[in-house]
Wavefront OBJ file of the C-alpha trace (Angstrom):
o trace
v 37.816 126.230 -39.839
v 40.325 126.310 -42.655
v 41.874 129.286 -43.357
v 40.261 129.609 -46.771
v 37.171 129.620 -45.540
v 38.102 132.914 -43.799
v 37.663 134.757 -47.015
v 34.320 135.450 -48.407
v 32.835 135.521 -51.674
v 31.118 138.947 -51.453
v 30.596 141.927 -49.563
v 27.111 140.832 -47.287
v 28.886 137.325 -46.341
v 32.346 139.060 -45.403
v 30.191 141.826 -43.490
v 28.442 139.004 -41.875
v 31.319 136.922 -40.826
v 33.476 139.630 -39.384
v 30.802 140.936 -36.980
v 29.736 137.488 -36.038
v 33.936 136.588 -34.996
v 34.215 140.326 -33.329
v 31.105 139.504 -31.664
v 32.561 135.920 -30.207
v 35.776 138.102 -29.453
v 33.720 140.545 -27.302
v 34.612 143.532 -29.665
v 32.912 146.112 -28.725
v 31.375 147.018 -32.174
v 30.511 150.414 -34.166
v 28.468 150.203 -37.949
v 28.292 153.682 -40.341
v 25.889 153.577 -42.745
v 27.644 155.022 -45.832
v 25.565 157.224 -47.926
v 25.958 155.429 -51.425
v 23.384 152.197 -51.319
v 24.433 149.287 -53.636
v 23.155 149.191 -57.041
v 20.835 146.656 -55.838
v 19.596 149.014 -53.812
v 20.875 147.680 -50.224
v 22.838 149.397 -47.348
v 26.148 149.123 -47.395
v 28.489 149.583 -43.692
v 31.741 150.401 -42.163
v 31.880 148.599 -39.502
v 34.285 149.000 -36.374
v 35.719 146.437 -33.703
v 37.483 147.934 -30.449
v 39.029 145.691 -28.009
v 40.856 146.170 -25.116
v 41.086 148.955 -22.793
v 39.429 151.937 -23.902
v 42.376 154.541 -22.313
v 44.873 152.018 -23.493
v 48.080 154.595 -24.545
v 49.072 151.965 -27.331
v 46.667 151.253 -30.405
v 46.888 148.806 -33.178
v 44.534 149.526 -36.218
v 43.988 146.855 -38.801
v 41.930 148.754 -42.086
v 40.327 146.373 -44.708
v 39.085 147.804 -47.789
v 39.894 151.113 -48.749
v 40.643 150.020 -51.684
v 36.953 148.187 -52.398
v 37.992 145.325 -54.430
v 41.103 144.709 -52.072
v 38.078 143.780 -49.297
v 37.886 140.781 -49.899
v 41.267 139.657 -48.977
v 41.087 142.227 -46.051
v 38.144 141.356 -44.926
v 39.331 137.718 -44.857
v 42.997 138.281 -42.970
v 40.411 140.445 -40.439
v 37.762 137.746 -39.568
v 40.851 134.778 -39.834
v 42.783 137.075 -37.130
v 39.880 137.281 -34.841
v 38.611 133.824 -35.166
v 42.163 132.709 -34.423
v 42.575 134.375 -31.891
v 45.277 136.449 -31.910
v 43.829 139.553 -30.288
v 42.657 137.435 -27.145
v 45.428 138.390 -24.719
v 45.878 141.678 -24.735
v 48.460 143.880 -22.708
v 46.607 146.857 -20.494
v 48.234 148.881 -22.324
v 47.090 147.626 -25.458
v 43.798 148.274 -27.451
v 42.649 147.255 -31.189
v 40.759 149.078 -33.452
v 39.375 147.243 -37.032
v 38.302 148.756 -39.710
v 36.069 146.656 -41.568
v 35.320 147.501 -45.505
v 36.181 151.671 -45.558
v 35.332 151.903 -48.741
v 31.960 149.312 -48.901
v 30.253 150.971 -52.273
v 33.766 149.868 -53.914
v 33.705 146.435 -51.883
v 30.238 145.830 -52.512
v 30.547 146.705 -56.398
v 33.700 145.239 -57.057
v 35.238 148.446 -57.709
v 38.662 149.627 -56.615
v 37.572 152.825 -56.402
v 34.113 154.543 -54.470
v 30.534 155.817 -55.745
v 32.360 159.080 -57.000
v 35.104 157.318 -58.847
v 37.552 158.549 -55.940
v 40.625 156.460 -54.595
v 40.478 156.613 -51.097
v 44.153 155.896 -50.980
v 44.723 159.707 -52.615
v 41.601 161.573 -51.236
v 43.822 163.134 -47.868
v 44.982 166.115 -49.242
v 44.066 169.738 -48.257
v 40.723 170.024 -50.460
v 40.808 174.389 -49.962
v 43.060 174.635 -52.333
v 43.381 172.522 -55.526
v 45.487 169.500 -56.033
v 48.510 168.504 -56.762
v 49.235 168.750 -60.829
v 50.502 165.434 -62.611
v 51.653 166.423 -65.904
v 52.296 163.006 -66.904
v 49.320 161.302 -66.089
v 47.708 164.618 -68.200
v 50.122 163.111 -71.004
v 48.708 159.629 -70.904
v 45.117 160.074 -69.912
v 43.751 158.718 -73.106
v 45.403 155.927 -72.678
v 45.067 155.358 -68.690
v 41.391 155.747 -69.156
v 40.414 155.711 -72.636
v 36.589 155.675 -73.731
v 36.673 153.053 -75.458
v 37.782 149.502 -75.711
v 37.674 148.618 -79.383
v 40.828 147.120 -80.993
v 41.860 149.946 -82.256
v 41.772 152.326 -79.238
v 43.295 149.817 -77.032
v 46.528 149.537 -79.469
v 46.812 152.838 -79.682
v 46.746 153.303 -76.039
v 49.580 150.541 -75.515
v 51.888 152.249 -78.240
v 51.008 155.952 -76.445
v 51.999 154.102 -72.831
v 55.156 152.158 -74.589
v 56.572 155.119 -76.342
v 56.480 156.704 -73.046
v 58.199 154.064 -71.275
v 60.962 154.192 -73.810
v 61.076 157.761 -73.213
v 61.262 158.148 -69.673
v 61.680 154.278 -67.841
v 59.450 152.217 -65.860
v 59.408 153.882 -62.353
v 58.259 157.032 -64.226
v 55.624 155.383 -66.129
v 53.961 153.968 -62.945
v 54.933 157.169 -61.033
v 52.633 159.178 -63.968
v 49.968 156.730 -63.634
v 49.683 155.686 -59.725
v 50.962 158.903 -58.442
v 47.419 160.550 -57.757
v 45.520 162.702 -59.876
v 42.762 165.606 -59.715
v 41.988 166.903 -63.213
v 40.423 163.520 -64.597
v 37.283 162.630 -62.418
v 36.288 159.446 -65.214
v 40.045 158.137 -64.286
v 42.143 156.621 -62.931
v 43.653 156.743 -58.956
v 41.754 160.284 -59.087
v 42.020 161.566 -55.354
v 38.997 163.871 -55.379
v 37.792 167.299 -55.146
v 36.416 167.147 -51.435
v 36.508 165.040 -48.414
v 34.763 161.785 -49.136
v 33.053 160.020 -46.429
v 34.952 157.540 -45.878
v 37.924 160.076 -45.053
v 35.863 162.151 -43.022
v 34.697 158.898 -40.800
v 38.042 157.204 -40.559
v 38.722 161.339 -39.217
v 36.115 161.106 -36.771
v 37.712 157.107 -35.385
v 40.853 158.863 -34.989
v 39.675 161.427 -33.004
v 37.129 159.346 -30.678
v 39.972 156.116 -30.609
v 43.398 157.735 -30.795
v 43.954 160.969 -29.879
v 45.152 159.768 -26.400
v 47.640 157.622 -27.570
v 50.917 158.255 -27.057
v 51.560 155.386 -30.025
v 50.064 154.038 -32.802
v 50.392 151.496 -35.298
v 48.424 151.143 -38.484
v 48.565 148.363 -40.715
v 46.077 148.897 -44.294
v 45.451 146.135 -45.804
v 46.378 145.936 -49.719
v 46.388 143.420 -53.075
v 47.739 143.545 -56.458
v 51.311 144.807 -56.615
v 54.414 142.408 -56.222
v 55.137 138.982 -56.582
v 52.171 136.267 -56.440
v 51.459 135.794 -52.435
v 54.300 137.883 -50.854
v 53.492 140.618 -48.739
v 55.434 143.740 -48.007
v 55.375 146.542 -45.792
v 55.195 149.423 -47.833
v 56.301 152.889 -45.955
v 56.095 156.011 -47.339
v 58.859 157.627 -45.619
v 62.632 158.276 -46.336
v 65.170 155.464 -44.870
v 66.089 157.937 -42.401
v 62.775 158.715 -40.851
v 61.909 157.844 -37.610
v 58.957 155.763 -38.642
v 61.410 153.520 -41.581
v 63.088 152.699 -38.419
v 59.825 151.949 -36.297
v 58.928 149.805 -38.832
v 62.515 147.881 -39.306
v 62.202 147.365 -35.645
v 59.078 145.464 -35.512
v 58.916 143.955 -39.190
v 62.692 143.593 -40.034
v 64.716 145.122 -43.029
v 63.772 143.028 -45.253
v 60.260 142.784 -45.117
v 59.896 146.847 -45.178
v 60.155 148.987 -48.239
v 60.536 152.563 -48.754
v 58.456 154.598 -51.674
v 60.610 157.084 -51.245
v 64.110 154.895 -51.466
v 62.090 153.776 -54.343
v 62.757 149.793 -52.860
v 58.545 149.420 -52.943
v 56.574 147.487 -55.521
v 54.431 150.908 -54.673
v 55.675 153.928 -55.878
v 55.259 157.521 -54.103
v 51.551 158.176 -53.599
v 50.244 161.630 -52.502
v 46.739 162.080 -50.183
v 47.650 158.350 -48.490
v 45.911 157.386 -45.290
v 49.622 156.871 -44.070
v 50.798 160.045 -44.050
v 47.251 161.087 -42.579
v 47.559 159.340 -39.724
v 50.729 161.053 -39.576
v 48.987 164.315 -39.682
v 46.196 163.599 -37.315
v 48.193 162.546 -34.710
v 51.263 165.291 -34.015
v 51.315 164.260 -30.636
v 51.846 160.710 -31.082
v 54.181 157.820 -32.477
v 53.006 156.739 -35.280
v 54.072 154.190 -37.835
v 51.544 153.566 -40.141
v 52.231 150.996 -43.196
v 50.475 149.315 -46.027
v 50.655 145.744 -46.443
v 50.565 144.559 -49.720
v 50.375 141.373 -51.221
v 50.605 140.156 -54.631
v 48.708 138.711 -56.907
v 49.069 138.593 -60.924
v 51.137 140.611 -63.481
v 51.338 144.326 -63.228
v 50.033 144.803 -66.876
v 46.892 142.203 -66.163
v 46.100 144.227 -62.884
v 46.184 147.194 -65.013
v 44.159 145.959 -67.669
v 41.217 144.602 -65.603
v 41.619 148.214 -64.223
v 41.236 150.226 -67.074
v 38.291 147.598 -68.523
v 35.986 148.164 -64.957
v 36.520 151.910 -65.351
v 35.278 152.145 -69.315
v 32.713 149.479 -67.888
v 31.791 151.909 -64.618
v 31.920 155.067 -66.734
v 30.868 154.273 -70.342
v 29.807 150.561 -70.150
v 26.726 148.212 -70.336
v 26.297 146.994 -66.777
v 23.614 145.059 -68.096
v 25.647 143.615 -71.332
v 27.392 139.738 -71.409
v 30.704 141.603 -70.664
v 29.878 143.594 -67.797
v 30.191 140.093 -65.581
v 33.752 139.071 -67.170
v 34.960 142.241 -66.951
v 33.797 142.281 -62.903
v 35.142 138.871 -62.376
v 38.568 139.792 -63.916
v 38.781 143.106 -62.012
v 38.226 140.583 -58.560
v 41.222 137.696 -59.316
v 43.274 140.441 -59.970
v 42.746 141.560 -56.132
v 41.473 138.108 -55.056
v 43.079 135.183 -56.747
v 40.541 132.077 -56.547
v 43.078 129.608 -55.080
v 43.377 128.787 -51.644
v 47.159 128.125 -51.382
v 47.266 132.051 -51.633
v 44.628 132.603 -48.823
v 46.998 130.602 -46.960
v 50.287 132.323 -47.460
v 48.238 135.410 -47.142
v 46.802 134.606 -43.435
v 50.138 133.606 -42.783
v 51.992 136.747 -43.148
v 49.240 138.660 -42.203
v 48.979 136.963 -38.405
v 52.753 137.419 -38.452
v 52.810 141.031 -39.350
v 49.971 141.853 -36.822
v 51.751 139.684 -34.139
v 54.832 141.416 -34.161
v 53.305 144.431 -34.007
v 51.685 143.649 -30.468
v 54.845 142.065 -29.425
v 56.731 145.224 -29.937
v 54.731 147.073 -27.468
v 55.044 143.848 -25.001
v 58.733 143.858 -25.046
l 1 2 3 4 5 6 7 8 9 10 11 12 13 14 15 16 17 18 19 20 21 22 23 24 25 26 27 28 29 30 31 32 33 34 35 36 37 38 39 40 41 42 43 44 45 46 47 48 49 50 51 52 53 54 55 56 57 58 59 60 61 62 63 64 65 66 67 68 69 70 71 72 73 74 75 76 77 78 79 80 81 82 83 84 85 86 87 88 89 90 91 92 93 94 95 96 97 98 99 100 101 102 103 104 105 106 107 108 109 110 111 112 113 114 115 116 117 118 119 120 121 122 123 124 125 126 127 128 129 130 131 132 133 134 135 136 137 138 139 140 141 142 143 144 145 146 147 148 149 150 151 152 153 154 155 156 157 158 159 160 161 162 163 164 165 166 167 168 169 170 171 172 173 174 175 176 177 178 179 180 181 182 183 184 185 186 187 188 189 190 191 192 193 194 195 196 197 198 199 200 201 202 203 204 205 206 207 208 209 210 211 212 213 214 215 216 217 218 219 220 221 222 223 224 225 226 227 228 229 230 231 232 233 234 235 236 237 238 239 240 241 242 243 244 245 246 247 248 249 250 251 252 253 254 255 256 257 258 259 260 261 262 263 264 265 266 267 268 269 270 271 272 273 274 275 276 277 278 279 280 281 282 283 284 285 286 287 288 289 290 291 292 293 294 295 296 297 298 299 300 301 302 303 304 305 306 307 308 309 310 311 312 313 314 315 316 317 318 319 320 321 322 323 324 325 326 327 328 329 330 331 332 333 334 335 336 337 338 339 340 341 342 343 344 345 346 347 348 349 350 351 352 353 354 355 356 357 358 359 360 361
């Protein structure tokens, strides 16, 4: 099989060709129903793939899809990983846990985000109280998530978002608009006013998978920020954290990037599933990561963000747009060119590799 074949072209084929490679693996396989059905009316699953040794006290967990959109290419490295594979000789010591399409409503709908408009990526935060306040995205919400895309709205959104960039630089600007927000459920990277389900399941794997490990390594799987097909671990942790250094160990310095050294193409994110891991497991080593890879411009990635939400929130889904708004939303988190796939699989088996080979050695 080539590698680009790997990587499907929608959400029941990917689904479908991951459990049919954990199944030749001898995975032994979990599927959640999640509670949103697709607007076509069909199921949509999480599914999970355990391998090795059940009491293993080392765990590797590979997550595709939390950011729906970004499935596809996660869904692809998952089902190219098994088919090659590269879990097939495991240390005792050693289990695997996939996570296959966490966020399936957003996978299946070619959304970034899930049925209640909530990044998964900023939903793990204590929900008793209420979240964390970003003044500047408050500043710029208009024009993060404005209600309309006529000619004139969307110039006066770029002069709102340019005048603020003169103002206060670049890292700020994406800081304002990436950072996480919870006063603006129609926008953008909005992290929620509860526990979705997809944070309460990937809860309930932790506990059933991982609470008896004395270390863990998670690697989530992530498109659309950086230079076109180059992957880097992103940590969110200072330079002199013990899990920077975990990382440097097993991916080398140049490879990992800090959000808070501010050396990422990510900036600092609040409510990640990194620092929940972190949380979960007090008891245990953990060095949990994102690996991103990248795909086109910043500002296009943006764009085709801000078009799918005023298409999700205030759109036509039936209109001639709806389609090329979808389509650009996907190749800027799945370019359509297998060369990519390719350097993608590539530094994906590599990453994952290394990771069981620091346990081995």
């Amino acid at each position: 099989m080539q590698t680009a074949q790997y990587f499907p072209p929608d959400y029941s084929s990917a689904r479908q060709s991951f459990l049919a490679a954990a199944h030749a693996c001898g995975a032994e396989i979990e599927s959640f129903i999640a509670p949103a059905l697709s607007t076509k009316g069909e199921e949509l699953f999480t599914d999970v793939a355990a391998l090795g040794q059940t009491d293993a006290v080392n765990a590797l967990v590979v997550i595709s899809g939390t950011h729906g959109v970004e499935g596809f290419t996660g869904s692809g490295i998952q089902t190219g990983l098994l088919c090659e594979g590269v879990f097939r000789h495991l240390c005792p010591d050693v289990k695997v846990i996939i996570i296959h399409a966490l966020n399936p409503y957003g996978f299946a709908e070619k959304r970034r985000f899930n049925e209640d408009n909530v990044d998964l990526n900023r939903n793990f935060i204590d929900h008793t109280s209420p979240g964390p306040v970003n003044y500047d995205y408050d500043q710029l919400a208009t024009a993060i998530a404005p209600r309309s895309l006529s000619r004139v709205s969307l110039l006066s959104a770029q002069l709102k978002t340019l005048w603020y960039r003169l103002c206060h630089g670049r890292s700020r600007l994406q800081h304002a608009v990436t950072h996480g927000q919870y006063s603006h459920p129609q926008g953008l990277f909005y992290g929620g006013r509860f526990e979705v389900w997809s944070n309460q399941l990937l809860r309930s794997l932790t506990e059933k998978h991982l609470t008896s490990c004395s270390r863990v390594t998670v690697v989530d799987l992530h498109t659309g920020l950086g230079s076109y097909g180059k992957g880097e671990v992103v940590v969110a942790a200072a330079e002199d954290d013990p899990v920077f250094g975990r990382s440097v160990s097993i991916w080398g310095v140049e490879r990992v990037k800090s959000t808070l050294a501010g050396a990422s193409v990510s900036s600092r994110l609040v409510g990640t599933i990194s620092q929940a891991f972190v949380d979960m497991l007090p008891t245990s080593a953990v060095t949990s990561v994102g690996l991103e890879f990248g795909t086109l411009p910043t500002m296009t990635v943006f764009n085709a963000l801000r078009a799918e939400n005023w298409l999700y929130h205030h759109g036509d889904q039936g209109s001639r747009h709806a389609d090329e708004i979808k389509e650009a939303l996907l190749r800027a988190f799945y370019p359509d060119d297998d060369v990519w796939k390719e350097r993608v699989m590539e530094q994906s088996r590599d990453v994952v590799e290394r990771a069981l080979r620091a346990w081995a050695e």
